[in-house]
N, C-alpha and C positions, 0 to 999 in steps of 0.2 A: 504494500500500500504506500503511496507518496504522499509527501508532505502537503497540507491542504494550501489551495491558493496562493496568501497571505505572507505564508513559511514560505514557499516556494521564491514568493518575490523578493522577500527579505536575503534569502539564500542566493540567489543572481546577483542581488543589489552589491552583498558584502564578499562574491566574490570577484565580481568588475574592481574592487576597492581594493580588496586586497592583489588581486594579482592583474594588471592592466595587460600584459602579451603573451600570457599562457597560450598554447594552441585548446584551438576550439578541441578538439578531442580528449585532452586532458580537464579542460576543463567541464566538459560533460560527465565525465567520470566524478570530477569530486564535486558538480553540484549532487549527481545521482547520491553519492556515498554521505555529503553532507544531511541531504532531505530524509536520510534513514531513520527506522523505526527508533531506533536505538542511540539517536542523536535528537529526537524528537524535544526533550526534556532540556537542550542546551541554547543557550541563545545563538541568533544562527549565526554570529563571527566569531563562536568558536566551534561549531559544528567545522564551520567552512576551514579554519586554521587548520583543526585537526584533519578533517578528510585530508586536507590539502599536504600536510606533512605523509600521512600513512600513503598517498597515493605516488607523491614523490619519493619517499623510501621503496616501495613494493616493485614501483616501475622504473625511473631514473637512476639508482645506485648500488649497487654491490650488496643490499641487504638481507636478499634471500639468497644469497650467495653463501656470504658470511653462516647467516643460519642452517643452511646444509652442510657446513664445514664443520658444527658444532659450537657455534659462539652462542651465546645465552642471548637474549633480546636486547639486554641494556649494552651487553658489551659492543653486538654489532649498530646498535644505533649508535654509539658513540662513534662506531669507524668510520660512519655514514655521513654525521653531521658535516661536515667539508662539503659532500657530494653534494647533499640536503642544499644548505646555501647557498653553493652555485648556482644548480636549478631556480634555486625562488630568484638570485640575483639575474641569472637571465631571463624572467618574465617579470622583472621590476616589479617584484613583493615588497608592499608595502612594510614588510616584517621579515625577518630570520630569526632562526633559532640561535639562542644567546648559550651561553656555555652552561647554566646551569638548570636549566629550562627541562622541565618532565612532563612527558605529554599526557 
């Protein structure tokens, strides 16, 4: 079930804001993943931060990588975060992940 109307526009809204050159297909992806059931109860700029980090970890970096090698979540997110920033820096994210930041 998707997010009703409202949610949905607030969700496009704050992710034009937060990321202004993302390609359209990623950003389908984390508005999909922000409008989740299970993101329903968050207001939607952090719904959208977070989709927007899980979907840049899962797709753009070395994290499911790291995780079949055997790294624990936290470890490989830490190897990640470079890869992480880059990304958001080349679709001029209004935000990066800072050093001590848990998602």
């Amino acid at each position: 079930m998707s997010a009703p109307t409202g949610r949905r526009r607030a969700i496009a809204k704050a992710l034009t804001a937060l990321l202004p050159l993302a390609p359209y297909a990623d950003m389908e992806k984390i508005r999909a993943d922000a409008g989740a059931v299970h993101m329903k109860t968050l207001p939607p700029s952090i719904a959208v931060w977070l989709a927007t980090i899980a979907h840049i970890r899962h797709v753009h970096t070395d994290y499911e990588k790291l995780l079949a090698e055997g790294y624990d979540r936290d470890s490989a997110r830490f190897f990640v975060k470079e890869q992480t920033n880059m990304m958001l820096t080349r679709w001029r994210a209004t935000r990066l992940l800072d050093e001590e930041e848990e998602e």
